[in-house]
OpenMM code with the backbone's topology and positions (N, CA, C; nanometers):
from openmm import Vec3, app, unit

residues = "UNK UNK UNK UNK UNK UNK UNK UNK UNK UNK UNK UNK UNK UNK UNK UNK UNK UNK UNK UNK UNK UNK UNK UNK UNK UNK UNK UNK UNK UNK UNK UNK UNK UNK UNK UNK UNK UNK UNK UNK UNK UNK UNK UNK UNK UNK UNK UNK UNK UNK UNK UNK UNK UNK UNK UNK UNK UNK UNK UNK UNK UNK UNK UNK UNK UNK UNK UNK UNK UNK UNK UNK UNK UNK UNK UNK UNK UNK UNK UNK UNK UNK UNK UNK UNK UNK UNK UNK UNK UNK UNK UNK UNK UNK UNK UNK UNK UNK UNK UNK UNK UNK UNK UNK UNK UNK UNK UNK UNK UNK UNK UNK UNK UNK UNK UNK UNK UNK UNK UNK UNK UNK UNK UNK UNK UNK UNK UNK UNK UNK UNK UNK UNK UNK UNK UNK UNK UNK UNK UNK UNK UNK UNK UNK UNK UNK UNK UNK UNK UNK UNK UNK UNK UNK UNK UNK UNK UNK UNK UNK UNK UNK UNK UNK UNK UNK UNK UNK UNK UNK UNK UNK UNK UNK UNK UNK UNK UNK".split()
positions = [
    Vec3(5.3902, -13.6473, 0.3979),
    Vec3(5.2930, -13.6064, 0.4942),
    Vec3(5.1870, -13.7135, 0.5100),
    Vec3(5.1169, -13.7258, 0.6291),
    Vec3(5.0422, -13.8444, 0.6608),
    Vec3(4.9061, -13.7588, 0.6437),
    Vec3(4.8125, -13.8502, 0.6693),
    Vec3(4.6997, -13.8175, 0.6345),
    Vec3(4.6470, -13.7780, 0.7681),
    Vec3(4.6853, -13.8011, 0.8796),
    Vec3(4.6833, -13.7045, 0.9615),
    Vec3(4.7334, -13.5703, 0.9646),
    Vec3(4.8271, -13.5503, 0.9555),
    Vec3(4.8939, -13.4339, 0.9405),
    Vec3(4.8082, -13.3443, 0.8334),
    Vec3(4.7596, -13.4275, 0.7362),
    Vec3(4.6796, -13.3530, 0.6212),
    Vec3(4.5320, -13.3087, 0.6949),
    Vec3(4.5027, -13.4278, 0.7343),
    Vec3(4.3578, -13.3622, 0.8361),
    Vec3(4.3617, -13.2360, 0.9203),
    Vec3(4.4830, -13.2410, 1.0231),
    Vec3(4.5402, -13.1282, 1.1057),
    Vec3(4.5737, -13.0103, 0.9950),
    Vec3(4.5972, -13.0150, 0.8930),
    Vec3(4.6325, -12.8693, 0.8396),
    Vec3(4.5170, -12.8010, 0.7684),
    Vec3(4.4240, -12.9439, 0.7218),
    Vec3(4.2498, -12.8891, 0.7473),
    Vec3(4.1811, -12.8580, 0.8035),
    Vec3(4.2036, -12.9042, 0.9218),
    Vec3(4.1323, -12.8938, 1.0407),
    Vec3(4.1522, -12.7265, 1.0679),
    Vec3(4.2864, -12.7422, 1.1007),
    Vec3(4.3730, -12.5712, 1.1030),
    Vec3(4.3511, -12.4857, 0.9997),
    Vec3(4.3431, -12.5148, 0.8981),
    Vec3(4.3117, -12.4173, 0.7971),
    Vec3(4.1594, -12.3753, 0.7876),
    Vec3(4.0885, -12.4908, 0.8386),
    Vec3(3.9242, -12.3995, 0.8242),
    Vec3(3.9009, -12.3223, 0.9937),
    Vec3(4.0110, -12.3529, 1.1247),
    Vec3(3.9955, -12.2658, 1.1865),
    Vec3(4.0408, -12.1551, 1.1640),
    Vec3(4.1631, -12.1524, 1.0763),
    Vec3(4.1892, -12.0387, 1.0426),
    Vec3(4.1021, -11.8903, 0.9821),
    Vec3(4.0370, -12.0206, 0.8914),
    Vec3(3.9503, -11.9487, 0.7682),
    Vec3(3.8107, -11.8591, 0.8836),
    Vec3(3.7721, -11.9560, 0.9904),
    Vec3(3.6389, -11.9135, 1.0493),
    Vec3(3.7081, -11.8074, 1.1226),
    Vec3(3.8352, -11.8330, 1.2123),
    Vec3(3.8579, -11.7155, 1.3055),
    Vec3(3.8644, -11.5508, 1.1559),
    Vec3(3.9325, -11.6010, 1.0867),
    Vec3(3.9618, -11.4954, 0.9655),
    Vec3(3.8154, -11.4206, 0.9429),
    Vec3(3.6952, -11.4845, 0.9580),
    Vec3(3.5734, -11.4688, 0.8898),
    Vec3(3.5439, -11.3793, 1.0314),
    Vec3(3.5396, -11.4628, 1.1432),
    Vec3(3.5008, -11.3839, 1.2672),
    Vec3(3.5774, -11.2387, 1.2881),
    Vec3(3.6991, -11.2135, 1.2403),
    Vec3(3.7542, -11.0716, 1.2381),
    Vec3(3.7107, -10.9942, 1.1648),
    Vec3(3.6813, -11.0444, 0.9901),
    Vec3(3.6196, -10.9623, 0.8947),
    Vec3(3.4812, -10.9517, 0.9630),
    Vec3(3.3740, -11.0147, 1.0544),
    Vec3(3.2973, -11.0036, 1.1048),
    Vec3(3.2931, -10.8469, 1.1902),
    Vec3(3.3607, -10.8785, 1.2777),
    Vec3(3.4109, -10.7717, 1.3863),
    Vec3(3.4677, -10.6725, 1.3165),
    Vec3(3.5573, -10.6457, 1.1725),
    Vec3(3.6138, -10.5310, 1.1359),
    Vec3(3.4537, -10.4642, 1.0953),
    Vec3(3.4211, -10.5913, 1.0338),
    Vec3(3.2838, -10.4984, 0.9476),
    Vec3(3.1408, -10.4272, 1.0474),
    Vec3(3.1895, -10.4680, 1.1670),
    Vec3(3.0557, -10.4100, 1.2504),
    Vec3(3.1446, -10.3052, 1.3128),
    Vec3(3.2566, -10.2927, 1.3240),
    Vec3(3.3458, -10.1569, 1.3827),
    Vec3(3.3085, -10.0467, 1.2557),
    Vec3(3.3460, -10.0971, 1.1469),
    Vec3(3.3239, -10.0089, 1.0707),
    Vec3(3.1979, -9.9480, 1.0605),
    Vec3(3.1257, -10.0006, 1.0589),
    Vec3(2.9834, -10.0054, 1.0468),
    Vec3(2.9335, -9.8897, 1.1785),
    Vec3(3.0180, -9.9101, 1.3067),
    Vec3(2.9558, -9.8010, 1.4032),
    Vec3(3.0480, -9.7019, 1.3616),
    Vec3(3.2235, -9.6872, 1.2807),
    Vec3(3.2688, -9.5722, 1.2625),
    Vec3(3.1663, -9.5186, 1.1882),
    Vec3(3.0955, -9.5705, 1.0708),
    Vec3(3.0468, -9.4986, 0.9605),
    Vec3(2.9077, -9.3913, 1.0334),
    Vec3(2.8550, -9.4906, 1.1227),
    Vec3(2.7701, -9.4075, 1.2044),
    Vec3(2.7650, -9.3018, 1.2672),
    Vec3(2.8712, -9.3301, 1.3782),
    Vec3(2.9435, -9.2241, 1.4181),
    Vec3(3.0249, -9.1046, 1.3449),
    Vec3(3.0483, -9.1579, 1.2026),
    Vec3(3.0974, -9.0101, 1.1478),
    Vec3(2.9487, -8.9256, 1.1200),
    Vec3(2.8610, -9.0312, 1.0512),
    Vec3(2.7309, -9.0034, 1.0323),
    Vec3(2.6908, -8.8965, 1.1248),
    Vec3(2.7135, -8.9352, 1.2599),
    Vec3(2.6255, -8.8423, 1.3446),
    Vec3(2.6862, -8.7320, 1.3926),
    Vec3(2.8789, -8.7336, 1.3568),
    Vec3(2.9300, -8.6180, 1.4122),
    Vec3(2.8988, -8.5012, 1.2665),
    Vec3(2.8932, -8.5428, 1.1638),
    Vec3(2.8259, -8.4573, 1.0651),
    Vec3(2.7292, -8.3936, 1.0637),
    Vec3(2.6227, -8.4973, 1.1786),
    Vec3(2.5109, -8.3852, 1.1665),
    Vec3(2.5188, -8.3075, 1.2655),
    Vec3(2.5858, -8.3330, 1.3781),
    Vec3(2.6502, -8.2513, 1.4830),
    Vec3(2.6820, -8.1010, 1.4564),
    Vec3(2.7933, -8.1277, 1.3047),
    Vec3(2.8519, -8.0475, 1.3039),
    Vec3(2.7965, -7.9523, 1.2408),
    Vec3(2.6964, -7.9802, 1.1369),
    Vec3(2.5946, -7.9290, 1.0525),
    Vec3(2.5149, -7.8266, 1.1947),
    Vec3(2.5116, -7.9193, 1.2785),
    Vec3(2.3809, -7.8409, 1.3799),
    Vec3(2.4661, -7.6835, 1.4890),
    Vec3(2.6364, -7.7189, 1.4685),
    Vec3(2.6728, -7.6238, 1.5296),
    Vec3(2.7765, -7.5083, 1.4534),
    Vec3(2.6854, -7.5850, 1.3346),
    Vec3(2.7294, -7.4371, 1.1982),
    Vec3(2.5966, -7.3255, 1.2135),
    Vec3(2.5007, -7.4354, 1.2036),
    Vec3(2.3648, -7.3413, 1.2421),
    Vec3(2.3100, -7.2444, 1.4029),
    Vec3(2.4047, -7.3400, 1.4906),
    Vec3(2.3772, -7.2294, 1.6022),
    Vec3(2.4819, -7.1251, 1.6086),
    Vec3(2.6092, -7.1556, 1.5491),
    Vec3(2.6637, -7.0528, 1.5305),
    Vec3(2.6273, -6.9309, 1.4239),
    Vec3(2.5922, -6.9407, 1.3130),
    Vec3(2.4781, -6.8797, 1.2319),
    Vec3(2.4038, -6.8034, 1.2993),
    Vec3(2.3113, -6.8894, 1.3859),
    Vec3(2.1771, -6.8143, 1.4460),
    Vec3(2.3003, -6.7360, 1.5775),
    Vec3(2.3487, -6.7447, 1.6602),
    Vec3(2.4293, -6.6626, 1.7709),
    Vec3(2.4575, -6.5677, 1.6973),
    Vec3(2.4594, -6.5571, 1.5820),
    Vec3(2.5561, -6.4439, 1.5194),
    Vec3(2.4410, -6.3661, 1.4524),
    Vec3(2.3517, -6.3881, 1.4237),
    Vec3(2.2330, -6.3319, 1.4015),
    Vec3(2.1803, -6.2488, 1.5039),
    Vec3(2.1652, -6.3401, 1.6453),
    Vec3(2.0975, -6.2827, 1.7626),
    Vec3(2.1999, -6.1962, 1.8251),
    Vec3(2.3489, -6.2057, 1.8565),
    Vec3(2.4477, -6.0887, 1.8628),
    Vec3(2.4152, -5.9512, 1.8001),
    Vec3(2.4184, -5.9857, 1.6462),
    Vec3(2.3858, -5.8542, 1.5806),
    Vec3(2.2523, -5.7899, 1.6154),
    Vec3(2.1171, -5.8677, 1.6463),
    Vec3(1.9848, -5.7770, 1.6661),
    Vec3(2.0138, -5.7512, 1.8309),
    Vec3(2.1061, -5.8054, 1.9061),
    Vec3(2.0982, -5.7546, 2.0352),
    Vec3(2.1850, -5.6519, 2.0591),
    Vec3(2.3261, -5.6043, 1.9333),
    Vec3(2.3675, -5.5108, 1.9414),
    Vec3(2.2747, -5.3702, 1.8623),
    Vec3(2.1957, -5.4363, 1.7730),
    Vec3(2.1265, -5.3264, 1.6876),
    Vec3(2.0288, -5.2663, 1.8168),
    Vec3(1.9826, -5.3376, 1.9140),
    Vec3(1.8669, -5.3143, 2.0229),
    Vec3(1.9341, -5.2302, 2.1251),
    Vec3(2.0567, -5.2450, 2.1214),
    Vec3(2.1471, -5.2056, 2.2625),
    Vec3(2.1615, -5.0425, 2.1753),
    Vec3(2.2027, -5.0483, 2.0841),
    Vec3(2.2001, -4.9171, 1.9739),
    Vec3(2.0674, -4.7952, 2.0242),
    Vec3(1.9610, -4.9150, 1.9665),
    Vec3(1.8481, -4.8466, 1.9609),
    Vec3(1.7895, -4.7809, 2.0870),
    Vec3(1.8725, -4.8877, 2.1841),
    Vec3(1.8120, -4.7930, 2.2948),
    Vec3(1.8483, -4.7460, 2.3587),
    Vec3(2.0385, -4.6961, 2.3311),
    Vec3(2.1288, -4.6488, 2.3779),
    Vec3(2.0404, -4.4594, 2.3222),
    Vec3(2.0277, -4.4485, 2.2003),
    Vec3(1.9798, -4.3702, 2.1140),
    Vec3(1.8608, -4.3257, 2.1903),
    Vec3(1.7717, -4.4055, 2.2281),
    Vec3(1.6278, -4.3541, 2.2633),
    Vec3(1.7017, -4.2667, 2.4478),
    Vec3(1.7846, -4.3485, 2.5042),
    Vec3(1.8131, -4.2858, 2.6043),
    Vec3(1.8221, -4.1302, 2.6236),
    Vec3(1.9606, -4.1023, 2.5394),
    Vec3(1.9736, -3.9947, 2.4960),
    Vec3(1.9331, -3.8923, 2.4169),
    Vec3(1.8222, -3.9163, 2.3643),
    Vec3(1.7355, -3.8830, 2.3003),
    Vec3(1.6324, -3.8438, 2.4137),
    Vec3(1.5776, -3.9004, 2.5604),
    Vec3(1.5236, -3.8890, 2.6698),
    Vec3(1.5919, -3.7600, 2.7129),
    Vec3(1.7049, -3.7947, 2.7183),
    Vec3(1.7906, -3.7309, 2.8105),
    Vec3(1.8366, -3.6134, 2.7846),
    Vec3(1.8282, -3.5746, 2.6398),
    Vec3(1.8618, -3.4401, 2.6096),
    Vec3(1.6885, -3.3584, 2.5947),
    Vec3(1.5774, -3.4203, 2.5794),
    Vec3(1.4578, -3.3147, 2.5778),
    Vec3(1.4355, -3.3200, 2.7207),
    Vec3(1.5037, -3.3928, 2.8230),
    Vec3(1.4980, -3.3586, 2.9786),
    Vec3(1.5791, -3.2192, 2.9999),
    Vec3(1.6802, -3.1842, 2.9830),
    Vec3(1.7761, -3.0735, 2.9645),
    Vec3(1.7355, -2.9639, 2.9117),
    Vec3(1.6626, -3.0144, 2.7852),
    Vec3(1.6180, -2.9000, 2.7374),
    Vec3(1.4750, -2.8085, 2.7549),
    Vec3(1.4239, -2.9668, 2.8602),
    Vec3(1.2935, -2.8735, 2.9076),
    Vec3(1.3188, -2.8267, 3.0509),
    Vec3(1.4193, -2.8725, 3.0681),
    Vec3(1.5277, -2.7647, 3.2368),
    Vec3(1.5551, -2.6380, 3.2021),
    Vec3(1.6015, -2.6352, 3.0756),
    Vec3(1.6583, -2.4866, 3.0362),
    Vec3(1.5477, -2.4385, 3.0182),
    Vec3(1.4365, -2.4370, 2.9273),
    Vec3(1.3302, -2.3775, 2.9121),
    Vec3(1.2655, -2.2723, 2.9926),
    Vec3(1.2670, -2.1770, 2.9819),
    Vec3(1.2491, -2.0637, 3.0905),
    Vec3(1.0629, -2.0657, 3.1139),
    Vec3(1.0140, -2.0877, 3.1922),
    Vec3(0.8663, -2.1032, 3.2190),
    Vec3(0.8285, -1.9357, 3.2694),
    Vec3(0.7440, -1.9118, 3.1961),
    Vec3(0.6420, -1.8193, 3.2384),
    Vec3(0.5150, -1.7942, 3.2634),
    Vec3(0.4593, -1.7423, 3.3341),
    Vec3(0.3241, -1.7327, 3.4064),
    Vec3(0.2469, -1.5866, 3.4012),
    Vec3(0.1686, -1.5737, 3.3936),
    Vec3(0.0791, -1.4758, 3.4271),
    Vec3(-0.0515, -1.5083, 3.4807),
    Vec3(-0.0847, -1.3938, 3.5983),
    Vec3(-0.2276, -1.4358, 3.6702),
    Vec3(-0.2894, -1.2565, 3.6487),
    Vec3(-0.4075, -1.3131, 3.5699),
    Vec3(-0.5015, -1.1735, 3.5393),
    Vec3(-0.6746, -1.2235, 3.6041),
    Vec3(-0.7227, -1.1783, 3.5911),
    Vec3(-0.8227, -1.1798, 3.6493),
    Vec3(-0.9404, -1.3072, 3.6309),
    Vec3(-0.9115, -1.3327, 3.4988),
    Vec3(-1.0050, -1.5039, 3.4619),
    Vec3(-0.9458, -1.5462, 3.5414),
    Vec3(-0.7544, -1.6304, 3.5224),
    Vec3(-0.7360, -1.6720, 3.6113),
    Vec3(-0.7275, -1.6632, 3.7778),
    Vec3(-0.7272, -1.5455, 3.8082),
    Vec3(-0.7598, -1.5458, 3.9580),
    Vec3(-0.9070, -1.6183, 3.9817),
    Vec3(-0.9959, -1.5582, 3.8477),
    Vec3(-1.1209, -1.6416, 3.9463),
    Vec3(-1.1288, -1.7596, 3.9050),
    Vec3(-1.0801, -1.8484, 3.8295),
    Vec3(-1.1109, -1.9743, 3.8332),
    Vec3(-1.0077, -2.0757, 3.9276),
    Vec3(-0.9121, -2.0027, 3.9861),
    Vec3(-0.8309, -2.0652, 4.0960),
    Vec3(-0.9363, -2.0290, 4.2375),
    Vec3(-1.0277, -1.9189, 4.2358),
    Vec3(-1.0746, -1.9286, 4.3618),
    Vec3(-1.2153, -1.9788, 4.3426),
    Vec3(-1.2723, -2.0222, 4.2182),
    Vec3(-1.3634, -2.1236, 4.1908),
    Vec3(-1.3405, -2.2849, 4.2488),
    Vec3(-1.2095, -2.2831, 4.1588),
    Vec3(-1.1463, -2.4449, 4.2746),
    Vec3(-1.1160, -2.4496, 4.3804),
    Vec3(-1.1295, -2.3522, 4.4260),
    Vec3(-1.0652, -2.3457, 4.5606),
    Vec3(-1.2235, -2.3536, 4.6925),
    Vec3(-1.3240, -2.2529, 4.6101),
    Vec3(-1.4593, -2.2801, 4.6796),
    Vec3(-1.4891, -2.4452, 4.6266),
    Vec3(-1.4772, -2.5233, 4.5312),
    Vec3(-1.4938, -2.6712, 4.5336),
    Vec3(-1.4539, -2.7021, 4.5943),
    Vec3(-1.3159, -2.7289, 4.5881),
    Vec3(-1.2557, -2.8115, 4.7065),
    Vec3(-1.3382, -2.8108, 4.8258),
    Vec3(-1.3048, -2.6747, 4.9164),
    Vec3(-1.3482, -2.6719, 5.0484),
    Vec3(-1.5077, -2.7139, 5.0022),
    Vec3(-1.5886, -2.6950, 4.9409),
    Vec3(-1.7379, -2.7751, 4.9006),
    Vec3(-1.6692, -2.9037, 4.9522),
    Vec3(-1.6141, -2.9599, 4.9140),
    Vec3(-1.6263, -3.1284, 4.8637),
    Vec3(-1.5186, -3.1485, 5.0340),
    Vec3(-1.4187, -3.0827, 5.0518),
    Vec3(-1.3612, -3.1446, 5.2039),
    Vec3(-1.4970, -3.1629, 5.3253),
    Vec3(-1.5722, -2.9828, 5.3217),
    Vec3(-1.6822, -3.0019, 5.3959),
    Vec3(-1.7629, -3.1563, 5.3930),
    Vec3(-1.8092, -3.1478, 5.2385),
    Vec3(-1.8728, -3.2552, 5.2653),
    Vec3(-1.7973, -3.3661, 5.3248),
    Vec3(-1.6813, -3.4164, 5.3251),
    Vec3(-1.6554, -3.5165, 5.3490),
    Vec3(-1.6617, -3.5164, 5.4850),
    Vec3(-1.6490, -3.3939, 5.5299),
    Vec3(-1.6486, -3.4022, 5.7284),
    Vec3(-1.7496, -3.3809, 5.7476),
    Vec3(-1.8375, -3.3800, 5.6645),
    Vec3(-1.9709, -3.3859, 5.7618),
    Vec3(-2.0449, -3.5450, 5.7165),
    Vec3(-1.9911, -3.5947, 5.6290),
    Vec3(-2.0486, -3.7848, 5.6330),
    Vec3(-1.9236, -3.8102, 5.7013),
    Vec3(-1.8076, -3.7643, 5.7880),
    Vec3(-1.7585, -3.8234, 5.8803),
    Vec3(-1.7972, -3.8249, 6.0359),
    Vec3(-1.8759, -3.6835, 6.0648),
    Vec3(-1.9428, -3.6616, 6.1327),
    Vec3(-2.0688, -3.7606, 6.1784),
    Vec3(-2.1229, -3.7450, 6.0469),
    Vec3(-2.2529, -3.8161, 6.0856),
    Vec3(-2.2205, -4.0098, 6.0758),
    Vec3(-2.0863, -4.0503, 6.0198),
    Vec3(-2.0430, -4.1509, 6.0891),
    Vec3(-2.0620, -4.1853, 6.2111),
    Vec3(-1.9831, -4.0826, 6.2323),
    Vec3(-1.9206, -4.0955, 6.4083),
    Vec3(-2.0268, -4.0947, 6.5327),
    Vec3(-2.1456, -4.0001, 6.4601),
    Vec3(-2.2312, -3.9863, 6.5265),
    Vec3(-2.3252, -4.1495, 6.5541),
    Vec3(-2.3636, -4.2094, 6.4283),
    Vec3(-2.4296, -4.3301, 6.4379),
    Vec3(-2.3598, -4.4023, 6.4861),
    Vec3(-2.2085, -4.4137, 6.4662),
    Vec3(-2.1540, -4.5266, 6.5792),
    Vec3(-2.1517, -4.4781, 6.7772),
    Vec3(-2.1866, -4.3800, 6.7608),
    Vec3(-2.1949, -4.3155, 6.9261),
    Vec3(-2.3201, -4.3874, 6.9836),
    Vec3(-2.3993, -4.3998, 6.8715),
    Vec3(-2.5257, -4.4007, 6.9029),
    Vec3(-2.5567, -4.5751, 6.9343),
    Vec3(-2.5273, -4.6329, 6.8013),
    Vec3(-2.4591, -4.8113, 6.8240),
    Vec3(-2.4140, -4.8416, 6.9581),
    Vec3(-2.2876, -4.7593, 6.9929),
    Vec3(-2.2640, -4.8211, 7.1062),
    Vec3(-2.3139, -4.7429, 7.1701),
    Vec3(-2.3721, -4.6447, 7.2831),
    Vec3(-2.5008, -4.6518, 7.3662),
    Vec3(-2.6002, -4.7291, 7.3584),
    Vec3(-2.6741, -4.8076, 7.2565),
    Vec3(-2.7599, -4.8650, 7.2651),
    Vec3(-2.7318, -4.9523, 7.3142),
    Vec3(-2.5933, -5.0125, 7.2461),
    Vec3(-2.5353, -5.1989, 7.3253),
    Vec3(-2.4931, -5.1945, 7.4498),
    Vec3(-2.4905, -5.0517, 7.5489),
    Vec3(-2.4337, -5.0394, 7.6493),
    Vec3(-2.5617, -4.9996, 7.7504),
    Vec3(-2.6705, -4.9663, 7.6761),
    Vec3(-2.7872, -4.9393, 7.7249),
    Vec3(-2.8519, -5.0894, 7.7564),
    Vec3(-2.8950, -5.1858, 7.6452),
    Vec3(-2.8772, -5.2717, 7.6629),
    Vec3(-2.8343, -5.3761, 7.7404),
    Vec3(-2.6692, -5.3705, 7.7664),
    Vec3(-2.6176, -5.4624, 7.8805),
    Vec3(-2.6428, -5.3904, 7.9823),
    Vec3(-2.6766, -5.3008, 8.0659),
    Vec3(-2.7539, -5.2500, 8.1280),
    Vec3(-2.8938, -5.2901, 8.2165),
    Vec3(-2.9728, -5.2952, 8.1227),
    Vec3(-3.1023, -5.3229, 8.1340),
    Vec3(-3.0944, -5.4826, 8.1234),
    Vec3(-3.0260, -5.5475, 8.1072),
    Vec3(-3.0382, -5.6601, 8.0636),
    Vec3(-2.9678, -5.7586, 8.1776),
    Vec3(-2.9410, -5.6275, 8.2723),
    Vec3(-2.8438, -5.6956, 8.3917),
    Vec3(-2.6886, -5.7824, 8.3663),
    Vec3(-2.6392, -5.7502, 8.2910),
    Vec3(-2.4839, -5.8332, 8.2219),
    Vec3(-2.4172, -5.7353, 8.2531),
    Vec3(-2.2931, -5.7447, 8.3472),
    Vec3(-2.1982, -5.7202, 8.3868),
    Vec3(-2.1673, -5.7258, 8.5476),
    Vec3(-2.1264, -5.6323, 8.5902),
    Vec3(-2.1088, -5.6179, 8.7660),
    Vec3(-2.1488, -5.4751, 8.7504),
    Vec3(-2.2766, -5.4647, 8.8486),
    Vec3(-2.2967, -5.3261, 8.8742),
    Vec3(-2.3583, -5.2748, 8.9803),
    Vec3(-2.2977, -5.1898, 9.0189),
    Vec3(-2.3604, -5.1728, 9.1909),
    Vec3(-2.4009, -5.0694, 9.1674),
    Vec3(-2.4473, -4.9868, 9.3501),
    Vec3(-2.5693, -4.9121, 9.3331),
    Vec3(-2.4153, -4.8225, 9.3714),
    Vec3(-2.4716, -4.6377, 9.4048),
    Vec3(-2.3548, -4.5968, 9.4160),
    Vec3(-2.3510, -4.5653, 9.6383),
    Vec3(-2.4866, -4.5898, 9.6492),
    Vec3(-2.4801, -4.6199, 9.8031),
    Vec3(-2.3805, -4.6952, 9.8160),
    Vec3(-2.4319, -4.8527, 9.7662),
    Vec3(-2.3090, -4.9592, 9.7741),
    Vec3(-2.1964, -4.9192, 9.7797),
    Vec3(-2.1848, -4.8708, 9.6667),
    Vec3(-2.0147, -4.8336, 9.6274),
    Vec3(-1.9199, -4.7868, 9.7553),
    Vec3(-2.0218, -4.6554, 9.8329),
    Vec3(-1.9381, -4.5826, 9.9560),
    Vec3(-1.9221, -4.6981, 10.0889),
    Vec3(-2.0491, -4.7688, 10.0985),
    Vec3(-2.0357, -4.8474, 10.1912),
    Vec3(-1.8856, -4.9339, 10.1882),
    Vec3(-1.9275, -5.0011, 10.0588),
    Vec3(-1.7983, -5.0850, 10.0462),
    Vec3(-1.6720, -5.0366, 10.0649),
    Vec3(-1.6619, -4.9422, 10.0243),
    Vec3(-1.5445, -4.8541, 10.0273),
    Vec3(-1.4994, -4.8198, 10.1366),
    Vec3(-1.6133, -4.7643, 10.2218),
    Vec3(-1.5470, -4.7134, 10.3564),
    Vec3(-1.4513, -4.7912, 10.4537),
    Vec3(-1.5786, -4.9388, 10.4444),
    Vec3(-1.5425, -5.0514, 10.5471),
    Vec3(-1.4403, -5.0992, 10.4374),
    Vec3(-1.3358, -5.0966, 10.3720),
    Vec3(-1.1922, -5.1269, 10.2765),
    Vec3(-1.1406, -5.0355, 10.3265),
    Vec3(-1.1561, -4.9162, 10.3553),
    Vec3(-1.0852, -4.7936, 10.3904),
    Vec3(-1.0233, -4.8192, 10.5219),
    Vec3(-1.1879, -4.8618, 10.5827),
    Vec3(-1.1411, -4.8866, 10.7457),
    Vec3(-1.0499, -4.9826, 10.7649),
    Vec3(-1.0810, -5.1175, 10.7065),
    Vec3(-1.0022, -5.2298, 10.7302),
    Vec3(-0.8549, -5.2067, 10.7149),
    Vec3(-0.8299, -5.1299, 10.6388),
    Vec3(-0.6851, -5.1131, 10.5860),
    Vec3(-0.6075, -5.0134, 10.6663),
    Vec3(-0.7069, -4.9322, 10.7427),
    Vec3(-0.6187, -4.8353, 10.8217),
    Vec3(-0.6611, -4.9122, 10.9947),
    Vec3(-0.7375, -5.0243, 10.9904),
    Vec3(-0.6968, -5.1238, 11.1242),
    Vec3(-0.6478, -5.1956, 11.1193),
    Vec3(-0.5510, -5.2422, 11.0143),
    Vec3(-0.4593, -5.3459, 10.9770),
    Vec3(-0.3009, -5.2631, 10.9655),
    Vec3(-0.3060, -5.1166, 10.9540),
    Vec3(-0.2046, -5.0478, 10.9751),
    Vec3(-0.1654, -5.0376, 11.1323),
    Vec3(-0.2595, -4.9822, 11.1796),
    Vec3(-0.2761, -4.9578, 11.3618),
    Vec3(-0.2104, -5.1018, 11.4010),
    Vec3(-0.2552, -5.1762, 11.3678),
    Vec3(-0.2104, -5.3673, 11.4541),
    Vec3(-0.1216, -5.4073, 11.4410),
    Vec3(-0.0468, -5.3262, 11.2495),
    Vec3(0.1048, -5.3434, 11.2652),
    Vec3(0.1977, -5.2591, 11.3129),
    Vec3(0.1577, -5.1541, 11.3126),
    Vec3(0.2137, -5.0712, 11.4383),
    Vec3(0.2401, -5.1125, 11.5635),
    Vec3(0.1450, -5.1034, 11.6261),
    Vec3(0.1365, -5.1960, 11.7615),
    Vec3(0.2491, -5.2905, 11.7987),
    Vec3(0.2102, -5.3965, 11.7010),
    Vec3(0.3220, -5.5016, 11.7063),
    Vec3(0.4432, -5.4781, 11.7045),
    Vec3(0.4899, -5.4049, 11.5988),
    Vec3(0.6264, -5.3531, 11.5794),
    Vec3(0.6477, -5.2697, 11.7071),
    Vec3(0.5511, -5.2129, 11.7897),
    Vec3(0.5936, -5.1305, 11.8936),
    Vec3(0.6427, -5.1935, 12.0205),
    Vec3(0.5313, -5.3084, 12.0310),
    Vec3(0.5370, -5.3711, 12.1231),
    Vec3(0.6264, -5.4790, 12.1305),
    Vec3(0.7327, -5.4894, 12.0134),
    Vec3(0.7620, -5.6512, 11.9967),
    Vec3(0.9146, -5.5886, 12.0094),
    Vec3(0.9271, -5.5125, 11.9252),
    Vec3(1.0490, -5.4814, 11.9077),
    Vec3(1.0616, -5.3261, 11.9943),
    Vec3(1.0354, -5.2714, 12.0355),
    Vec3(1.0725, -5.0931, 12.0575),
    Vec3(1.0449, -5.1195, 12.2311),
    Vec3(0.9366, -5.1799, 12.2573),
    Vec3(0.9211, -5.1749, 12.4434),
    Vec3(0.9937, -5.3013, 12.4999),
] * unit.nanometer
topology = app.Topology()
chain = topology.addChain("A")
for resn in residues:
    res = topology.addResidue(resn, chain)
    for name in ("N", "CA", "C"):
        topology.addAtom(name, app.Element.getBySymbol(name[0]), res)
């Protein structure tokens, strides 16, 4: 072997050696994220031992609740029944007659009153507006004629309208009929 050839199998052998080093490089950082990654599916798995734990916890207090208030239902539902069946009785003797027609003179006390502060509402707003109408009035605001006016105007509208009938008459008589 020449001493070239010896150089070349040095040469080759320490690329060998570096590419060799660069793989143990690369195995050891693969490994390095498996180890992580198991790392983190552990705590993963740790975390969905515990929500399964806790689901199974909250299942059971939401069936114990569904219980409890399946129970309270029927428990509703039968002193409803049983205060249906319950036969009610009454008697009216004479206290009670008069203290039903005691409430009964309140009431009408207390409706009266209320119609008579509806009354005397109604009355002060009658009075409000007459004044504001008294007011525009005297104050000359609006259109207001005398009631002479009124007939005058009226008549001569009356008239006009029944000499505006006559003229179409006419016309129609004269235009078309003679």
């Amino acid at each position: 072997m020449s001493q070239k050839d010896k150089y070349n199998n040095l040469v080759q052998s320490i690329k060998d050696d570096e590419e060799k080093e660069k793989e143990q490089n690369r195995f050891d950082a693969t490994l390095e994220q498996i180890k992580e990654a198991l790392a983190l599916l552990q705590k993963l798995l740790e975390a969905i031992k515990e929500a399964k734990e806790s689901s199974v916890t909250t299942q059971n207090g939401l069936k114990a609740a569904t219980q409890s208030a399946d129970n309270a239902i029927t428990g509703i539902c039968h002193a409803i029944v049983q205060a249906q069946q319950t036969p009610v009785k009454t008697r009216l003797d004479d206290e009670s007659l008069k203290q039903l027609h005691d409430s009964h003179v309140q009431w009408l006390g207390q409706e009266k009153q209320t119609l008579d502060d509806h009354h005397r509402q109604q009355k002060e707003s009658w009075q409000k507006q007459s004044q504001r109408l008294t007011d525009i009035v005297k104050n000359n605001e609006g259109v207001w004629i005398s009631t002479k006016l009124f007939y005058i105007v009226g008549s001569l509208s009356l008239l006009s309208i029944i000499t505006l009938a006559i003229e179409i008459a006419f016309y129609v008589y004269f235009k078309w009929i003679a």
